[in-house]
C-alpha positions as CSV (number, residue, x, y, z in Angstrom):
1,X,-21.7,-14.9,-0.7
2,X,-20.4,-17.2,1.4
3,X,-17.1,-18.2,-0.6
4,X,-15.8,-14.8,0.6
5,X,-14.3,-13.2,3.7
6,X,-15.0,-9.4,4.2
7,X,-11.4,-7.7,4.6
8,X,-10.3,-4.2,4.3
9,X,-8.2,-3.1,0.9
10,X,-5.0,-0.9,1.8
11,X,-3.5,0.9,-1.4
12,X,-0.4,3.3,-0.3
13,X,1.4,5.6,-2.7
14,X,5.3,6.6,-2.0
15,X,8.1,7.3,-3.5
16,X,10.0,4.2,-4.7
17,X,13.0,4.5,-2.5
18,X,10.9,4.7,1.1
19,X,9.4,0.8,-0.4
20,X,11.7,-1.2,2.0
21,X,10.7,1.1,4.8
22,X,6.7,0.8,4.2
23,X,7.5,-3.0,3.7
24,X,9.0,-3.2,6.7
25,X,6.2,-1.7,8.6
26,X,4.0,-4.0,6.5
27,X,5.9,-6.8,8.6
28,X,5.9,-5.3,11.6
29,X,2.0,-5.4,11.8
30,X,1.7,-8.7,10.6
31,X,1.2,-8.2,7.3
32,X,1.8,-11.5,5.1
33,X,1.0,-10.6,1.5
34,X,1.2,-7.8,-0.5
35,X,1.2,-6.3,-4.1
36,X,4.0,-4.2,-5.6
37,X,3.4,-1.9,-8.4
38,X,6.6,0.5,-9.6
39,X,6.4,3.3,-12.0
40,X,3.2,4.8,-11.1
41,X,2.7,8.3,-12.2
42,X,0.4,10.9,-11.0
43,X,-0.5,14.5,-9.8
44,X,-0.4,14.6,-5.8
45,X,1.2,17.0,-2.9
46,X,4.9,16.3,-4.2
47,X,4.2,17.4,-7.4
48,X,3.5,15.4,-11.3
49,X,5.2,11.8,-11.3
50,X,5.4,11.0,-15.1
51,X,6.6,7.3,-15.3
52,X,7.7,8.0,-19.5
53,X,10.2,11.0,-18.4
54,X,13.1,9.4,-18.5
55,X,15.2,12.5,-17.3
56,X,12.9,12.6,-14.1
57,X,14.1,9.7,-11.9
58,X,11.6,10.5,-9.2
59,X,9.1,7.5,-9.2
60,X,6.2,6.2,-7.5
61,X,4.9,3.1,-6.1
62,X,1.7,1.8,-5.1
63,X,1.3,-1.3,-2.3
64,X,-1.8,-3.1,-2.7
65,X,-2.7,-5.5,0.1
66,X,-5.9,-7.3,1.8
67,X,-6.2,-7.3,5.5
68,X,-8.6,-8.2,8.6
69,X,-10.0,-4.6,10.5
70,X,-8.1,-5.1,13.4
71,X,-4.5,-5.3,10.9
72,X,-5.5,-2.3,9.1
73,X,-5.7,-0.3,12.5
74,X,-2.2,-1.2,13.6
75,X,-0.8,-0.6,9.5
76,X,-2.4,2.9,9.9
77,X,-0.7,3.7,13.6
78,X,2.3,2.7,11.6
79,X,2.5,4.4,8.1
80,X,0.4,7.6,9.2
81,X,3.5,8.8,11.1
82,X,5.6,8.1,8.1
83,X,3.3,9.3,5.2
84,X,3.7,12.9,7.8
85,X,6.8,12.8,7.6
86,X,7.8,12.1,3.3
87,X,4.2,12.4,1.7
88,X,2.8,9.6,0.0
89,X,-0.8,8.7,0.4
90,X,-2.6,5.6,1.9
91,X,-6.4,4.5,0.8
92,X,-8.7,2.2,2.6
93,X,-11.9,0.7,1.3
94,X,-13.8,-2.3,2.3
95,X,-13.4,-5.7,-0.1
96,X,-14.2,-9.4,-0.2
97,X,-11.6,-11.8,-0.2
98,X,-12.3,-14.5,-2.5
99,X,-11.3,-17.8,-1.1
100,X,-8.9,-19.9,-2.2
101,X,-6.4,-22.9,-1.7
102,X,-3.6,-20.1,-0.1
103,X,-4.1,-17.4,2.3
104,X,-1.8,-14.9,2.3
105,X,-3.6,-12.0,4.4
């Protein structure tokens, strides 16, 4: 396929209220694009996150982005420290970009 770049996928999971802090990170490595889905639920190492319980205001959030290898080695120095230190989990598989008319990686 050559209408495609091969790029590494990044999906992080955190509580809502650390987003500006991951996002920030995100921009200290470089990072010029990103994803933002809120009230995600799940079962992880802080517990159930049920986005329908509307007595629970715990939520999640998951940041979807598209990087080059060397980017995803600096976002990982960055949020491992962080996902340490409040939970949260960060995934990394390999992707292909699709090119387009804007690049936002």
């Amino acid at each position: 396929m050559d209408s495609t770049i091969a790029m590494k996928r990044i999906e992080i999971v955190s509580d809502v209220e650390k987003l500006e802090e991951i996002a920030g990170l995100l921009a200290d490595a470089g990072v010029r694009g990103y994803t933002v889905l809120k009230k995600a639920g799940g079962l992880g190492s802080r517990g159930t996150r049920s986005p329908d319980d509307v007595l629970w205001e715990e939520e999640n959030v998951v940041i979807i982005l598209a990087c080059k290898e060397d980017q995803a080695a600096k976002i990982i120095k960055l949020i491992r420290p962080k996902l340490k230190e409040y939970g949260g989990m960060c995934l990394i598989s390999d992707c292909e970009w699709v090119e387009g008319p804007a690049i936002s990686y």
